[in-house]
N, C-alpha and C positions, 0 to 999 in steps of 0.2 A: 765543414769543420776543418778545422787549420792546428797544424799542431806547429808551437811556437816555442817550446823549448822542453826539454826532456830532462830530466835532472836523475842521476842514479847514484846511491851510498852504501858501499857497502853488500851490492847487487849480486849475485853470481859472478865471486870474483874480480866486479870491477868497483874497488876503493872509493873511484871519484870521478866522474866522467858529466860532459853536459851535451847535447846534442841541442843545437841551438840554431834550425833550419828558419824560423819566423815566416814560418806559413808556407816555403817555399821547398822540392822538390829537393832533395840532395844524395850523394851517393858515398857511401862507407865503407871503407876499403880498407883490406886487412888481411893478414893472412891466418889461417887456421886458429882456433880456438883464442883470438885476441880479444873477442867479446862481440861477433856483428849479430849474434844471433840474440845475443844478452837483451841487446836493442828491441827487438821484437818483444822479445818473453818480457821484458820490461813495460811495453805499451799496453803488452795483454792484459799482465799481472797488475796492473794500475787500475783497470777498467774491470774484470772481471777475478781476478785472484787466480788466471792461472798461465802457464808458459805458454809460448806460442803454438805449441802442436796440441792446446788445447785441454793439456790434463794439470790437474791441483796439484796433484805430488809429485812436487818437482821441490831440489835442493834451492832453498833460496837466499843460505849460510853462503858468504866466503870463505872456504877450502884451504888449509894449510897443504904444503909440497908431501904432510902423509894423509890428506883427507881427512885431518880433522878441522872441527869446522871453528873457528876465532870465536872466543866467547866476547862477552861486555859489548856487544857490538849492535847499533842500530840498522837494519837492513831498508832501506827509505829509496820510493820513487817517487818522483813530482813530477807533473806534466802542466804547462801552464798550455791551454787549450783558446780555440776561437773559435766561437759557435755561433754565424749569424753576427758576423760583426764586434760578439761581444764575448769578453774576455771570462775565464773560468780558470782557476788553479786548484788541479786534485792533487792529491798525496796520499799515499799509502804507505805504515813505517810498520816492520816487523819486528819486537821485541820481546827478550827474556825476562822470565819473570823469577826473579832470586827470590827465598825464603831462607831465614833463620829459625830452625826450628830449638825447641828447648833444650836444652843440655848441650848442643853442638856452639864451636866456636867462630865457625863459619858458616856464610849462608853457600846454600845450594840452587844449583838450577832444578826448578819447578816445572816448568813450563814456557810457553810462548804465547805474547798477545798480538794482536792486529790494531794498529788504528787507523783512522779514517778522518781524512779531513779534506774540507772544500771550501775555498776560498779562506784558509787558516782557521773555519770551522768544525770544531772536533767534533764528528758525527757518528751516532750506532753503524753499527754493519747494516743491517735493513734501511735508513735513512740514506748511506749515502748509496747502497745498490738500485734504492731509487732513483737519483739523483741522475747514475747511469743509467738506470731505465728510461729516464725522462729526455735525455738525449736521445736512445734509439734500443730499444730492447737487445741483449745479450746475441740472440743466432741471428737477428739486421743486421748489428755492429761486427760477424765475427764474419757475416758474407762480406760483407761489405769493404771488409780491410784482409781477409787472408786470401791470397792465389786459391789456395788448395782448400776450403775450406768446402764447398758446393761439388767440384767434382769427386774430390776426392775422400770427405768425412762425414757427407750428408748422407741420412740413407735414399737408394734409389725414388723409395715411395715419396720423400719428400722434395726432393728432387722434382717428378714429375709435376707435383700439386703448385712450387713455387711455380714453374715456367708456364701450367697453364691458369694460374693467379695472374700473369704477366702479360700472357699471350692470348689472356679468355680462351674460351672452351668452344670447339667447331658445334653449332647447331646441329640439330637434326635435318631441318628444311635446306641447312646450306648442302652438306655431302649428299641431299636428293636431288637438288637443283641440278650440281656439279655431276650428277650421274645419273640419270633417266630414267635407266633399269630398276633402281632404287623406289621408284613410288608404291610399289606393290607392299612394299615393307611399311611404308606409314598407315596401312588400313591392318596390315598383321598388328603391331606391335599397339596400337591406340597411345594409352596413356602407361601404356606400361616402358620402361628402361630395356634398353637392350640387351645389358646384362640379364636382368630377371629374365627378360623371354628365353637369352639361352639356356638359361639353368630349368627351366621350362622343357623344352625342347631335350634335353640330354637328360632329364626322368624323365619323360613321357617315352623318349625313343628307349631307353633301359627298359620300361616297363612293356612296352610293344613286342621288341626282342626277346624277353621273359615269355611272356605268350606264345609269338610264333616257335620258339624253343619247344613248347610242350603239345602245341596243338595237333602235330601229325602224329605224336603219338596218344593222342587223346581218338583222334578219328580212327589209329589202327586198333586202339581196343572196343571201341564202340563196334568195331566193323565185325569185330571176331567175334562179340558176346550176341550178335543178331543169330535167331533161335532159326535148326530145320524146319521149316514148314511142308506138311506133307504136300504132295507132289497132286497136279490136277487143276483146271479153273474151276471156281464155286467149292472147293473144298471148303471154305468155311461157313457157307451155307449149308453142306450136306452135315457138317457135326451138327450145326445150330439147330437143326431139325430133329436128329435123331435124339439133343439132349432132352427138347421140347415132347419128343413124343416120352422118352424114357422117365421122365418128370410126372406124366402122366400113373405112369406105373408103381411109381414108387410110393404117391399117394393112398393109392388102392391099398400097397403090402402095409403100410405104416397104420392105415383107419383100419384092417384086419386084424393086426396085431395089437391096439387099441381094445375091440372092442370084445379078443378072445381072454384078453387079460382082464379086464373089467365087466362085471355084472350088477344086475339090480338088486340080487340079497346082499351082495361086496359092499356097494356102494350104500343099502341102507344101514349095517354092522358099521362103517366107517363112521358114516356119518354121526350114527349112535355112541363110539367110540371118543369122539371130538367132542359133542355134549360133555362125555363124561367129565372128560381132560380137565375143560373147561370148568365146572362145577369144583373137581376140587379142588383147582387153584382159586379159587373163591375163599375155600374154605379156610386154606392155607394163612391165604392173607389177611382176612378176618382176625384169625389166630393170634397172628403176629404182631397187628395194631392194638391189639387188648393187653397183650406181654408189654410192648412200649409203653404203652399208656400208665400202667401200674409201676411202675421203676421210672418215670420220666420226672417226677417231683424229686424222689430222693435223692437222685443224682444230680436236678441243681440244686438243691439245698447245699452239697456236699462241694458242686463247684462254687459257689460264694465264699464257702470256708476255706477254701486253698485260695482264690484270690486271695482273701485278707491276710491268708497265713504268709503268702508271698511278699505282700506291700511290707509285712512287719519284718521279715527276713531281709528285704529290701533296705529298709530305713535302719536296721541294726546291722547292716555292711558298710553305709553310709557313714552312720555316727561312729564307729570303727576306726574307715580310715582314716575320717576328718580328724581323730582323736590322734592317730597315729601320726598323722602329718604335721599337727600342732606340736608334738615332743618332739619330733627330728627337728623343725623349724625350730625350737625354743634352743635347742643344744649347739645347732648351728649359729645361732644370734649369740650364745654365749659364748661361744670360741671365736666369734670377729669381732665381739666387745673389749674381750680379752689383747685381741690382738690390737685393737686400735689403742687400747692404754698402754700396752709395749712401744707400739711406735709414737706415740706421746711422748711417753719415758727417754725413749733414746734421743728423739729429735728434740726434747727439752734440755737433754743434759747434752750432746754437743758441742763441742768447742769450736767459732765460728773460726775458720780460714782465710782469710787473703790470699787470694791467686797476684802472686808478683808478676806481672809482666817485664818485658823487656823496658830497659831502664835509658836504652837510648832511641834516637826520634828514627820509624820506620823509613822516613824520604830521605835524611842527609845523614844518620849517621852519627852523628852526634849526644853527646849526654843530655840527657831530659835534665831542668832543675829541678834541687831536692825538693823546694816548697810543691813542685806541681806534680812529684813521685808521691809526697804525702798526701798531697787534696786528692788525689786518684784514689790513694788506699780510703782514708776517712771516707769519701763516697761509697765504696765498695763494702766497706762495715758497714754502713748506713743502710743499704740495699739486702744486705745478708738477714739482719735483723731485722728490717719487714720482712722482707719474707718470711720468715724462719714464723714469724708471731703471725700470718695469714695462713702458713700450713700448721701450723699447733690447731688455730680457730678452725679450719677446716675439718683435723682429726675429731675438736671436741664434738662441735656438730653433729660429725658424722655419728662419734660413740652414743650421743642420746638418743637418734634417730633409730638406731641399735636397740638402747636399752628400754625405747619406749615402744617398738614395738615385740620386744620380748615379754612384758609389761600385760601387753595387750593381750597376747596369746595365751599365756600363764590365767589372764582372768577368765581366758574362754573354757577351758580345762574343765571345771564342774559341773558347767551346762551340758557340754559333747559327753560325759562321762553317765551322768543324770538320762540324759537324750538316749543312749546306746542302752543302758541295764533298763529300762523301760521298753524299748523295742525287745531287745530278749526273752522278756520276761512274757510281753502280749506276743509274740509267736511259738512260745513253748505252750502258750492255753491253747492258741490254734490250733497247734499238731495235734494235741490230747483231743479237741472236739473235732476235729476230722476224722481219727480214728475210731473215735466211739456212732459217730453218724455212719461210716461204714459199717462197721459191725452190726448196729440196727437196723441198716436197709438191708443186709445181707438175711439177717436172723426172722425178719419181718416180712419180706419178701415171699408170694405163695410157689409153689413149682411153676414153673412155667407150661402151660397146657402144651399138647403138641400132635397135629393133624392124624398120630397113628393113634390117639385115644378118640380119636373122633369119632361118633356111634355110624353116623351116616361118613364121614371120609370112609371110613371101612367096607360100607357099605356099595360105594360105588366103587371100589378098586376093585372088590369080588366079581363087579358087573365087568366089568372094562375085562380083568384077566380071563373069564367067560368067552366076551364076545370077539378079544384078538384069538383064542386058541380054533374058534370056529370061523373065523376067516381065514386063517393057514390051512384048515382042510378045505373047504374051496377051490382055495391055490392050487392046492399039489394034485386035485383032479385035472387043471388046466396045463400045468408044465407043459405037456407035449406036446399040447395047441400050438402055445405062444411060445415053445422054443422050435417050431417049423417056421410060424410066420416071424419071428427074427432074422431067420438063418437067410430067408428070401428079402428079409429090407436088408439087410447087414450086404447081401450080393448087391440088389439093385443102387443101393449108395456107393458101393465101391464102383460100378461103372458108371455112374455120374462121375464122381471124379475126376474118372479117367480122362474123361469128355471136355470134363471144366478143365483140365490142364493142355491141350490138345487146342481148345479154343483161345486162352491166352496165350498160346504160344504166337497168334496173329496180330494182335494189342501189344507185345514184348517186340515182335521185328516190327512192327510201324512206330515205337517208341523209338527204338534203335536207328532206325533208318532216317526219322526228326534231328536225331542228335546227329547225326552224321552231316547232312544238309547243314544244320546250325554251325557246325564247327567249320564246315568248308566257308560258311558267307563268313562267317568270324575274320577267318584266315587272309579272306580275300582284301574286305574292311582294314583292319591292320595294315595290310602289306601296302594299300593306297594310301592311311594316313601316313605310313613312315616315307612311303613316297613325296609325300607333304611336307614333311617333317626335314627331310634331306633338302627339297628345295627353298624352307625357309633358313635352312644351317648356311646355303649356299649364300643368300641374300646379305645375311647376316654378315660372314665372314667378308664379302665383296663390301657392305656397309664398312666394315672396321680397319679394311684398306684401305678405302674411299677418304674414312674420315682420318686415318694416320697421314695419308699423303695430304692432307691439306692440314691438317697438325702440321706436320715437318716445314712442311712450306711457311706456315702462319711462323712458326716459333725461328726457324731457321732464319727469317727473314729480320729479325731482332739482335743478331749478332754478326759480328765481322769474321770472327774466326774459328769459333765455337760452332759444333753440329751438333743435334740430337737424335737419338733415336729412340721412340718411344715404342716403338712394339716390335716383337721380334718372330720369325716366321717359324710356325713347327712344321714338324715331318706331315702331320695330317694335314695341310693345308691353312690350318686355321693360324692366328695371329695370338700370343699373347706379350701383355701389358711390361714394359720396362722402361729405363730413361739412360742410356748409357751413353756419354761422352766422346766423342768424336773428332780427331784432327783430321783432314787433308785424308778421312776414307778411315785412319787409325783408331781401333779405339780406347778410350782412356787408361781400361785396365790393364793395355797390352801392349807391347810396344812403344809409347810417346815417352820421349826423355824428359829429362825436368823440364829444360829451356822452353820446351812444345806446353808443359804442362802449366806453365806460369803463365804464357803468352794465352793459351785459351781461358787462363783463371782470372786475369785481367782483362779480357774479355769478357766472360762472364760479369765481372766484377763491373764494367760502364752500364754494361745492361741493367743489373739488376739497382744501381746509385740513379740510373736514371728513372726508376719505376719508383724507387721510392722518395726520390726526391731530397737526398741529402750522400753526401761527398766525405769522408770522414778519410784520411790517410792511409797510404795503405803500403805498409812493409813488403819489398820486396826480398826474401832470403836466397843465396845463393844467385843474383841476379847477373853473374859474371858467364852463366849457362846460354844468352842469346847475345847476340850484339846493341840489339836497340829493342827498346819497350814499344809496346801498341800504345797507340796515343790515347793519353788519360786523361779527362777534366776533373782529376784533382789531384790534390799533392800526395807525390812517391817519395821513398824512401828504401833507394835501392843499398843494400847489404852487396857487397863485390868482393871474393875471395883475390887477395894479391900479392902474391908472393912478394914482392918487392919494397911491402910496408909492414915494417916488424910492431908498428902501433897503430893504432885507426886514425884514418887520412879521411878526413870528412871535407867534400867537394860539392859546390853548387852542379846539379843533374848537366848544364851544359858545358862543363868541364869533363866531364865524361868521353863527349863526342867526339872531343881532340887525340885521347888516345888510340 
């Protein structure tokens, strides 16, 4: 791409200026603030709508001596361009937009427009940002043409991605090839990324170090909570034996105390006792289902009549509020009938208006003629009165729509009205025959029998309180029996216990002493995988050297003057990720002067024209900062601060060299 003439009007400042290199290299010379930078912001502002350090809001008014900005004034760049042999003229013109507004006798400044044009065709904002997209997208076109644009406005992350876009990405197989030690890592990692596996590695190792953190004191209290075992070999045979004999004895006290408490006149009184029980719950229930039986008609007879008395309450709630809702409905339709014949009224009797507009021609200025101020008006009355007679029609419509369905409602009234005193009327008979149905079940109803008028229930409670009072004298000849032989199972149980806790105390330390063993292999386990763990951290880390230094070399070896550095070394030995700029050892953000900073950005800048394969101009600002440019295969446009030239002294680039 060749930039073949530059045209500015009215630009920041500069009135009237042409840069007129025709495809060729030139250098512009001037001293402070005489416009060399104008130049630039001018090439930008043409292609992308903003100055050269890349931001929109920037003044693009010419400046009066107290900074105000010239009004009436067109702000216009053109650039006539060659892309591929063939020619292209863009333009971009910035203008105020006046309004006269009513009453005032001057127009006012409104606003500001943009236009767009390409090849003398006036084009939307979107159409012609295509147009520049179709050349080279916006951050191609802004690497591609500013020094500073990659090292110093790109962010780092993107940075690295173009250069390994440029410089393709180091293989896996290639940094194992290059480094021997490395094949252990292609059976670790599989198909997994090496990133993942570390993030891998750094929870697992978190989680390891969590563990052995807790485990010694997991083994010190397992250790303390192992139970005294009495002192002896075979001690837990000699208990096991004597529980087994005393097990023995406590059967004996338990079947004596069994069978002092119980006997065969006890047990046949009992047994007789349960017969009884039994029998009059018999009777009981007998009773009870005879009482249901007898009240189980009348009470649904009584439940059908409160259904039905319900349904009728029901349906005269119904027709109620249906009745209710049809009056509010009817009164509301009569106050929006009302009000559409109001605005009938008013919108009938209106006087139409004519809005007079401005009487002279919005572009020049000039008096409109009276015949085409009156055809305006006559169409405009013309318009008013359709209308006027489409909103009346509208109103009326609407009022019948209104009045008919008021209409409607008013006829439903005697039905809903009829429908509700009918309901009313059959659930007050309801209430009246429920009440009188209870009354007669109540009055009709016989007593309800009950198991203590029972000739025989009586008869067997007599028996029952009989035979319990002559089995408590039984008892109490036995107390003294069966409260010795308790007193002898109550001792022999309590030294089983004893026994049984004495015995688990050998099952509680073999438990204890399991867990103690488990936590030490635990301990052990861990401490080798993190072993593991450290020597694939190790691998890993030597991997990310491995493949930086053949990065550096691959990408390094793409530029003349430019270095990169893409990773940078931490305290822990490991590597991380960055892409920071480099002169002669310096790095970009620190130390390099402009002159350093331009020569490696036109550096970068062949690299990157040669990767994508288009050459587009490239403004060099402040270019008076080195002596001579890195050689470039495409057209410069060195900006030269010069004390010596109080107006811009535009010179072909090998006129340069003489000075």
């Amino acid at each position: 791409m060749k930039l073949l003439r530059l045209k500015l009007e009215n630009f920041q400042g500069i009135r009237a200026m042409t840069l007129d290199p025709q495809g060729e290299s030139q250098s512009v010379f001037g001293r402070n603030a005489t416009g060399k930078t104008t130049l630039a912001s001018a090439w930008s502002w043409i292609l992308f709508g903003k100055d050269s350090s890349g931001s929109a809001d920037f003044q693009i008014k010419t400046l009066s001596p107290e900074g105000e900005a010239y009004s009436g004034l067109d702000h216009a760049v053109e650039a006539l361009v060659q892309i591929e042999g063939r020619s292209k003229t863009l333009r971009r013109v910035y203008r105020e937009t006046w309004t006269k507004r009513r009453g005032e006798a001057e127009r006012q400044l409104t606003g500001h427009t943009t236009d767009y044009y390409v090849d003398g065709v006036p084009l939307q904002k979107k159409e012609y940002d295509a147009e520049i997209s179709a050349i080279a997208p916006e951050e191609i076109f802004r690497l591609l043409t500013d020094p500073l644009e990659f090292a110093e406005r790109l962010h780092w992350k993107r940075r690295r991605e173009l250069l390994l876009e440029i410089c393709g990405k180091v293989e896996r197989s290639e940094v194992i090839a290059a480094h021997r030690p490395l094949a252990a890592l292609e059976e670790i990692l599989g198909d997994r990324k090496l990133s993942d596996h570390k993030r891998v590695i750094a929870a697992r190792r978190t989680e390891i170090n969590r563990e052995l953190a807790v485990i010694p004191a997991r083994i010190d209290e397992a250790t303390r909570a192992l139970p005294e075992l009495p002192e002896g070999e075979g001690a837990e045979e000699a208990l096991r034996a004597q529980r087994e004999a005393l097990k023995s004895k406590l059967s004996e006290a338990v079947a004596e105390h069994q069978r002092v408490l119980s006997g065969g006149e006890v047990a046949e009184k009992q047994r007789r006792i349960s017969e009884i029980e039994t029998a009059m719950n018999g009777i009981e229930l007998h009773l009870a289902r005879e009482n249901e039986a007898q009240s189980a008609a009348a009470r649904k007879a009584i439940s059908a009549l409160k259904d039905a008395l319900q349904d009728a309450e029901r349906r005269a709630r119904t027709a109620r509020s249906a009745l209710r809702d049809a009056k509010e409905e009817i009164g509301t339709l009569e106050t929006r009938a009302e009000a559409e014949r109001e605005r009938f009224r008013r919108l009938n009797d209106s006087p139409l208006e004519v809005k007079t507009g401005d009487e002279v021609c919005a572009a020049c200025g000039r008096p409109l003629p009276a015949e085409d101020v009156e055809e305006a008006r006559r169409r405009a009355m013309d318009e008013l009165n359709a209308d006027r007679a489409r909103r009346l029609e509208e109103i009326r419509e609407g009022g019948l729509r209104i009045n008919a369905k008021r209409e409607a409602l008013s006829a439903s009234l005697p039905a809903l009205e009829t429908e509700m005193a009918a309901a009313e009327i059959e659930a007050e008979e309801l209430e009246s025959k429920v009440a009188a149905a209870e009354i007669e079940m109540e009055a009709a109803a016989p007593a309800a029998a009950t198991p203590a008028e029972d000739p025989e229930y009586q008869s067997l409670g007599y028996e029952r309180q009989a035979l319990a009072a002559a089995v408590e004298e039984i008892k109490r000849d036995r107390v003294s029996a069966a409260a010795e032989a308790q007193v002898r199972v109550d001792a022999l149980t309590g030294e089983a216990g004893e026994l049984d806790e004495r015995i688990a105390l050998f099952a509680q330390h073999a438990r204890g002493t399991e867990r103690v063993a488990e936590l030490s292999a635990q301990e052990r386990l861990l401490a080798a995988e993190l072993e593991e763990l450290e020597r694939q951290t190790f691998l890993a880390e030597e991997y990310e050297r491995q493949e930086a230094r053949l990065m550096d070399e691959r990408i390094n070896a793409r530029f003349r003057l430019a270095r990169f550095q893409l990773f940078r070394n931490l305290v822990n030995g490991g590597l991380e990720e960055c892409c920071e700029v480099t002169y002669g050892g310096v790095p970009y953000s620190s130390g390099l002067n402009h002159g350093s900073r331009i020569a490696i950005g036109l550096d970068i800048i062949s690299t990157l024209q040669d990767h994508y394969g288009f050459r587009p101009p490239v403004f060099v600002d402040q270019a008076e900062s080195f002596t001579s440019l890195p050689e470039m295969d495409c057209q410069v446009i060195r900006l030269v601060v010069s004390a010596a030239d109080e107006k811009l002294r535009i010179e072909a680039e090998e006129a340069e060299s003489d000075e």
